[in-house]
Every structure is written in C-alpha cells, then in structure tokens.
LUMVEXTI-762898 format. One record per residue (C-alpha): x, y, z; residue number from 1; residue in three letters. Coordinates in Angstrom, 3 decimals, m for minus. Example, Ala and Ser with C-alpha at 12.3 -4.5 7.8 and 13.67 -1.06 7.14 Angstrom:
X->12.300 | Y->m4.500 | Z->7.800 | k->1 | r->ALA $
X->13.670 | Y->m1.060 | Z->7.140 | k->2 | r->SER $
***
This chain:
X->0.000 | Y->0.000 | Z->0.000 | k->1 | r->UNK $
X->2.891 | Y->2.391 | Z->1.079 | k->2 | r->UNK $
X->4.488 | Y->1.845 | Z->m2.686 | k->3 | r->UNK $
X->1.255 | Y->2.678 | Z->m4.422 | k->4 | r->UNK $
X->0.630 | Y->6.091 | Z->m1.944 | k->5 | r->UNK $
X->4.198 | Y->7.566 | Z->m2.539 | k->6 | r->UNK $
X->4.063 | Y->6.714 | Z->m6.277 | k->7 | r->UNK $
X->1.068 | Y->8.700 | Z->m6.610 | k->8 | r->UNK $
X->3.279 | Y->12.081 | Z->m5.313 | k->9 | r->UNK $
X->3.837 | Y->12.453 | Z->m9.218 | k->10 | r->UNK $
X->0.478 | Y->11.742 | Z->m10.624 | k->11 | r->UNK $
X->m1.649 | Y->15.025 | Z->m11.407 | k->12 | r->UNK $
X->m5.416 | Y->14.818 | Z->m8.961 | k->13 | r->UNK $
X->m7.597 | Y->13.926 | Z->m11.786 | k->14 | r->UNK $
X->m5.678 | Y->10.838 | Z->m12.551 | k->15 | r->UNK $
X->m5.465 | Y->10.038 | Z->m8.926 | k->16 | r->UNK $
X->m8.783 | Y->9.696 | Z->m8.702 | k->17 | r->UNK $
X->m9.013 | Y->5.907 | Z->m9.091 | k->18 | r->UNK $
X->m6.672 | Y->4.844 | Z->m6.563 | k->19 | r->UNK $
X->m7.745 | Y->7.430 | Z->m3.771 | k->20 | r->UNK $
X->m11.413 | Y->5.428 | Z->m4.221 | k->21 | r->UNK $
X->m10.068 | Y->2.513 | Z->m3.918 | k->22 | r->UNK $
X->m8.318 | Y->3.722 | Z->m0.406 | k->23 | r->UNK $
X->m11.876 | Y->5.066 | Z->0.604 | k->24 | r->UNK $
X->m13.077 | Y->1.989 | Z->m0.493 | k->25 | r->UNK $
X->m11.231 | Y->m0.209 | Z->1.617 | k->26 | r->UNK $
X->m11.170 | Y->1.992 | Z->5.242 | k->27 | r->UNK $
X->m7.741 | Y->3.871 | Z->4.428 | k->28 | r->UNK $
X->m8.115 | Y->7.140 | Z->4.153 | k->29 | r->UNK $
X->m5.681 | Y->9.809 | Z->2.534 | k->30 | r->UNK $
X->m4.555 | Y->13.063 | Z->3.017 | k->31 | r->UNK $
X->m3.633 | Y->15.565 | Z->0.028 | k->32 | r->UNK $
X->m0.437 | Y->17.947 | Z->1.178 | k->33 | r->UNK $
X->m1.638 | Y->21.631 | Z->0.322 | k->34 | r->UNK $
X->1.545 | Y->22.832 | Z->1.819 | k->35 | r->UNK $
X->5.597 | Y->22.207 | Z->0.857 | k->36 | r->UNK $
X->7.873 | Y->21.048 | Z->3.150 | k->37 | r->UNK $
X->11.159 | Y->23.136 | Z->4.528 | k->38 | r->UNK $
X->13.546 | Y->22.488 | Z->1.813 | k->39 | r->UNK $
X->15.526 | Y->20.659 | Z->4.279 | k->40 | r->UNK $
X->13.024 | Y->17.721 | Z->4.149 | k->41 | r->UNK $
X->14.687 | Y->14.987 | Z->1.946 | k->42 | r->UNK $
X->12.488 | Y->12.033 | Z->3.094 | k->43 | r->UNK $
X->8.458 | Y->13.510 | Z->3.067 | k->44 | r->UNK $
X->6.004 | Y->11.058 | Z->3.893 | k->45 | r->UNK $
X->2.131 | Y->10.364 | Z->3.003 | k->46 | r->UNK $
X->m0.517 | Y->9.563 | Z->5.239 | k->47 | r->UNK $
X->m3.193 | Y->7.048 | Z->5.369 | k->48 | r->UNK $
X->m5.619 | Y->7.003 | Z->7.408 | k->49 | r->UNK $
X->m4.311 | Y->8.355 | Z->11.066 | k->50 | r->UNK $
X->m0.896 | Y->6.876 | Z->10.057 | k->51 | r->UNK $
X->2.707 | Y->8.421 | Z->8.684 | k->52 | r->UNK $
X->4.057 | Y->5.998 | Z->6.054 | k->53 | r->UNK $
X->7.832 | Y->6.065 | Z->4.933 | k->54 | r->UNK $
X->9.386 | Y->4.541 | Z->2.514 | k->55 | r->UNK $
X->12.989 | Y->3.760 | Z->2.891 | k->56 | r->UNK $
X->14.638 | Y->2.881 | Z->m0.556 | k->57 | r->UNK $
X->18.109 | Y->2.401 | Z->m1.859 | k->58 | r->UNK $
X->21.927 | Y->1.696 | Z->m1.013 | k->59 | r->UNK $
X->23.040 | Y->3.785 | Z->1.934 | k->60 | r->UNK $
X->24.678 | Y->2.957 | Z->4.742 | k->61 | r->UNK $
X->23.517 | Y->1.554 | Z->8.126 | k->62 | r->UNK $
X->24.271 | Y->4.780 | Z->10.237 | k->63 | r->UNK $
X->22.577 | Y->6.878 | Z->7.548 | k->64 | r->UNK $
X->19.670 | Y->5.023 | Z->7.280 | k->65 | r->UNK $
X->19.484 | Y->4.825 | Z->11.100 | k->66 | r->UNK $
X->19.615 | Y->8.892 | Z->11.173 | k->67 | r->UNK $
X->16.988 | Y->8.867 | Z->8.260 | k->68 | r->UNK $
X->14.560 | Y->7.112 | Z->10.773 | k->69 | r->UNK $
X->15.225 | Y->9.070 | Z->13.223 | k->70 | r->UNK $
X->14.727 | Y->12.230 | Z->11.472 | k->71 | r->UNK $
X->11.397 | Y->10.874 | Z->9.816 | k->72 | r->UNK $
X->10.394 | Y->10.247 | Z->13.616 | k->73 | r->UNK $
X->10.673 | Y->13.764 | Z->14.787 | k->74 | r->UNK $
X->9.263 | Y->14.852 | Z->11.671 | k->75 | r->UNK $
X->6.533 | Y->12.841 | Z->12.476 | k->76 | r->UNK $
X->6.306 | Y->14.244 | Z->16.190 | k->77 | r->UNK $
X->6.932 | Y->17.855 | Z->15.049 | k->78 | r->UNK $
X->3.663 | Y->17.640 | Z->12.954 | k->79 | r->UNK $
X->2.078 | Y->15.613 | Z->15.559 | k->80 | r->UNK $
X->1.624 | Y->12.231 | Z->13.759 | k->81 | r->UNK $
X->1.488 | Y->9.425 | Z->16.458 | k->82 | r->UNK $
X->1.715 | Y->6.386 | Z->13.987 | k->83 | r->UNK $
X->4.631 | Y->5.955 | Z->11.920 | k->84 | r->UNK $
X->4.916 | Y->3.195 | Z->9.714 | k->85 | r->UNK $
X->8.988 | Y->2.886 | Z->8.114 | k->86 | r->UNK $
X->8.809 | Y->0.445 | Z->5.147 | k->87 | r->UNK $
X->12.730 | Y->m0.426 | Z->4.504 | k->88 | r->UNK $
X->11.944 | Y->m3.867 | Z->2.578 | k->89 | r->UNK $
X->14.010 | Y->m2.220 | Z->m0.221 | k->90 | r->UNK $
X->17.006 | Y->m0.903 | Z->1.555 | k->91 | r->UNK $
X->20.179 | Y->m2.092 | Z->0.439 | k->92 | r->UNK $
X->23.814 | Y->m1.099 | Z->1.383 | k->93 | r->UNK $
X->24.602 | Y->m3.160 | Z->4.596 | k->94 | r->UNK $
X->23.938 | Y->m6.382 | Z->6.356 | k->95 | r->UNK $
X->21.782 | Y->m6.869 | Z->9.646 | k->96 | r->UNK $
X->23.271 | Y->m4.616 | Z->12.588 | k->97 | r->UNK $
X->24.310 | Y->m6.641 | Z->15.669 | k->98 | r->UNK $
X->23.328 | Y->m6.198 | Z->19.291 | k->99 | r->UNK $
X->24.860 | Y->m2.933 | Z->19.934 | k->100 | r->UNK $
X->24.407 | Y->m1.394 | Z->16.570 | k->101 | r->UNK $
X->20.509 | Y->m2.371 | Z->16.941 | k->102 | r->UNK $
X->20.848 | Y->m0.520 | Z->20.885 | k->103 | r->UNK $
X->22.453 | Y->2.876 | Z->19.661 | k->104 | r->UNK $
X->19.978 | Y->2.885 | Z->16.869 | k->105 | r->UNK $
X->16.960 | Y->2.213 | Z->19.408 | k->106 | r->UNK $
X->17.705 | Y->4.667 | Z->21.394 | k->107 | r->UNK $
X->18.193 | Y->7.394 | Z->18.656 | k->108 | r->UNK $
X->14.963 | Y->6.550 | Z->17.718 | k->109 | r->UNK $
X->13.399 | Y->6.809 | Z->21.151 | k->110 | r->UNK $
X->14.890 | Y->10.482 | Z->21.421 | k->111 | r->UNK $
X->13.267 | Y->11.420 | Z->18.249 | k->112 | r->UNK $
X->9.840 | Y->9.905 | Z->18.798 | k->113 | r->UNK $
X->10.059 | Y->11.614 | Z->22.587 | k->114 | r->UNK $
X->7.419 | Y->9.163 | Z->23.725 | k->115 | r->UNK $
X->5.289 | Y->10.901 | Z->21.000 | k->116 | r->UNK $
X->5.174 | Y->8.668 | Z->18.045 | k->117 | r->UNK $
X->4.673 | Y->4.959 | Z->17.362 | k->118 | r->UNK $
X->6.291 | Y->3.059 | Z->15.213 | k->119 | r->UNK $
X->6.425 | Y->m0.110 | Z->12.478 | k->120 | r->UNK $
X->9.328 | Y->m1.123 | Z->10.860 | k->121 | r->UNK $
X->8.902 | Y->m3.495 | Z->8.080 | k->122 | r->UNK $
X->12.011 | Y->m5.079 | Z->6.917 | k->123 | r->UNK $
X->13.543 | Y->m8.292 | Z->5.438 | k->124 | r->UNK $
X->13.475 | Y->m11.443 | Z->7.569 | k->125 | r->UNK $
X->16.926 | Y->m11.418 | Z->7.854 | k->126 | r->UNK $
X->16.750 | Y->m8.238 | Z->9.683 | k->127 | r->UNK $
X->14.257 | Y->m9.147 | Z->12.094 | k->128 | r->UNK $
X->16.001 | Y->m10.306 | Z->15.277 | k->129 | r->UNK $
X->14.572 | Y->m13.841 | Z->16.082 | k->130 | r->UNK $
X->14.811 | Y->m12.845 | Z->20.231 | k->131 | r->UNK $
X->13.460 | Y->m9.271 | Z->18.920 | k->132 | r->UNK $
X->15.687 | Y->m7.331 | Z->20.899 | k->133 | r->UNK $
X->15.443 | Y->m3.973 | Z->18.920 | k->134 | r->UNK $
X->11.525 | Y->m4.462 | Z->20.252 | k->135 | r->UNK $
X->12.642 | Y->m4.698 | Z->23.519 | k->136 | r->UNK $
X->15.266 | Y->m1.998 | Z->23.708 | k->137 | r->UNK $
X->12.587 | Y->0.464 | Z->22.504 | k->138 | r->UNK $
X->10.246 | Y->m0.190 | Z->25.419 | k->139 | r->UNK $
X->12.762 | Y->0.264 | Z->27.471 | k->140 | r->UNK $
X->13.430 | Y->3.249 | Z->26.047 | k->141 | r->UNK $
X->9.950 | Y->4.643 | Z->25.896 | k->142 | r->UNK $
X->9.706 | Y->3.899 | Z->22.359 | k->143 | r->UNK $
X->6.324 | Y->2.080 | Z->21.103 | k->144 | r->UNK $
X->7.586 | Y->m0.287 | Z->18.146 | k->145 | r->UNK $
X->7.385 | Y->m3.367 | Z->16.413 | k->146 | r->UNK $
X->9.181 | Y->m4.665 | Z->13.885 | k->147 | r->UNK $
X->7.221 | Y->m6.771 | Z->11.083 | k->148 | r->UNK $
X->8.316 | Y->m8.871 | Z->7.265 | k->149 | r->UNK $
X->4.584 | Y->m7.216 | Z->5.677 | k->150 | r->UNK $
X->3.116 | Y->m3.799 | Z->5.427 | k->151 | r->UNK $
X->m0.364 | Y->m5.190 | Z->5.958 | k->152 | r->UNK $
X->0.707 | Y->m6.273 | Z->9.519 | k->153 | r->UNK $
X->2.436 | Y->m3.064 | Z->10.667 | k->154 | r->UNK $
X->m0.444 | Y->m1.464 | Z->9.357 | k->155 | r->UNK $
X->m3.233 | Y->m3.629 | Z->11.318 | k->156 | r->UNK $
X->m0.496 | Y->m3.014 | Z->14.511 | k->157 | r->UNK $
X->m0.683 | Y->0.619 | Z->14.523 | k->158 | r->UNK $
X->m4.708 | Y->0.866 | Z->13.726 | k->159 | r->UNK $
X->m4.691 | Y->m1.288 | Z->16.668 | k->160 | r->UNK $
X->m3.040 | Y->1.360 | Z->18.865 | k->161 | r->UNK $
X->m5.640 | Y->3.821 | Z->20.383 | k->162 | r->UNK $
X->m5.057 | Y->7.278 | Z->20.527 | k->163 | r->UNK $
X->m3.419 | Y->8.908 | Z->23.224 | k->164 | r->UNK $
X->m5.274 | Y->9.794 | Z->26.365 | k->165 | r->UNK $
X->m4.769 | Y->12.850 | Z->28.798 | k->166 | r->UNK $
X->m2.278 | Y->11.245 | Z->30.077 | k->167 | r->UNK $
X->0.190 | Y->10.762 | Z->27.260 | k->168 | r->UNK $
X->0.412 | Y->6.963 | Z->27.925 | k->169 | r->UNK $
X->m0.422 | Y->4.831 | Z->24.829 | k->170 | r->UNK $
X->m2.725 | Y->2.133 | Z->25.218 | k->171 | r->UNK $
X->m3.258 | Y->m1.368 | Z->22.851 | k->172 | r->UNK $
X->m6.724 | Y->m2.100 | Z->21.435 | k->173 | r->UNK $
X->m6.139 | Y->m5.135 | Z->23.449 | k->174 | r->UNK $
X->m5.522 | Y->m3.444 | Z->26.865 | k->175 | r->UNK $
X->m8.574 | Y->m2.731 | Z->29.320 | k->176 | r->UNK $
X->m8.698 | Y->0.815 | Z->30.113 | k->177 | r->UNK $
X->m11.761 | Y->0.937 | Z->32.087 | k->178 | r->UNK $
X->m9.454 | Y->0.053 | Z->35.606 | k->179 | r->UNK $
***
C-alpha cells in the first residue's frame, strides 16, 4: 500500500482519482499535502488514514539510514503524527546490525519519537532479530515499536493502537482501560 501512496506524489489529482477510491473503499483514508515542506526535508512522507508511512529505498549505509529514521520520527512528532509506519523492505547497502548497533539505533529513535510517536518497521526477515531485541530496547526506552516482514501487519499493529489519552500513555486495542 505504502508503494502505491508515494508513487502517486507524481500523478496530477484527476488521474489520482481511481486509486484514492479505492483507499476510501477499503477503510484507508488519505490526506492531500496543500503545503511544501522546509527544503531541508529529503524524506516527506504520506498519510493514510491516522498513520505516517515512509518509505525507505536504496543503497546507503547503516548509520545513515538509522539517522533517516530518526529524522522521519521527529518529523513525524513535530507535525504531531502518532503512527509511523517505516517500510525499509528495499534498503540495500549493509547487512543486519548486531546487538549494539541495533541498541544505539533504538535509542536514537526513542529520542526522536520523545514518547510521541509509534512506530512499524517493516524489513527483510533477515533483519528481524529472532529474540526481537530492537523491540525490547525500545520499550525500554519509551519507544512504542514493532518490527514486522509485511506492510499489511504493521499497518493492522498501529490501527490497533488507540489514541493517546490525557495522560500521554499509549494504550493497545487489546488493553482494558476501564481500571
């Protein structure tokens, strides 16, 4: 869904038309951008629905892709997105990160999302960390995230997430609120 979304940055509104239904159609609603981003934004993002979708794409380098995140997640936070899904299932240009790679990373993420935004990272198997310690570094750190191998899940993760009460505490769909 994210591929079809940021493709459509290109496409002129009356030929967009199609798609957009079919987003309407199926519960995933869109947002049009009226205004530009600061020049300084190299990585914009769509939305869907009450979520932030990223795509991550190309070769770079594990430390810049790590920053990219993190930037995306305070962009994110700055405009007051809570949901943030990264899609990085194209992202080339280095193998998985170990342990402490995967904890510095974490926890630049955490201090971008400031407790603020939740995210989904959907990556290749192979990056996914069979005791899912990147998941568990991030709650540590205050960071709400999940790592997943399909869009469709990180997507149904996040709707799952309610919105934040008074008390800036995130709760699961899953998680009785009532006391």
């Amino acid at each position: 869904m994210a591929k079809l979304l940021l493709n459509l940055r290109n496409v002129p509104d009356d030929e967009a038309d199609d798609p957009h239904a079919m987003l309407d159609a199926h519960g995933a609603g869109h947002q049009k951008r009226t205004a530009a981003l600061p020049m300084t934004d190299l990585h914009p993002f769509e939305i869907v629905g009450n979520v932030a979708v990223f795509l991550l794409v190309g070769d770079h380098r594990f430390t810049t892709a790590s920053k990219l995140v993190a930037s995306t997640l305070a962009q994110a936070r700055l405009q007051r997105h809570d949901r943030l899904l990264v899609v990085a299932t194209e992202l080339t240009g280095f193998d998985p990160p170990g342990i402490a790679a995967r904890h510095q990373m974490i926890r630049e993420w955490a201090h971008a999302a400031q407790g603020w935004v939740r995210l989904a990272l959907v990556v290749r198997p192979e990056f996914i960390d069979p005791e899912r310690f990147g998941v568990l570094a991030a709650h540590s750190f205050g960071l709400i995230a999940d790592v997943f191998e399909t869009e469709a899940d990180a997507f149904a993760w996040l709707q799952s997430l309610e919105a934040y009460p008074g008390d800036g505490v995130a709760k699961t769909g899953s998680e009785n609120t009532s006391g």
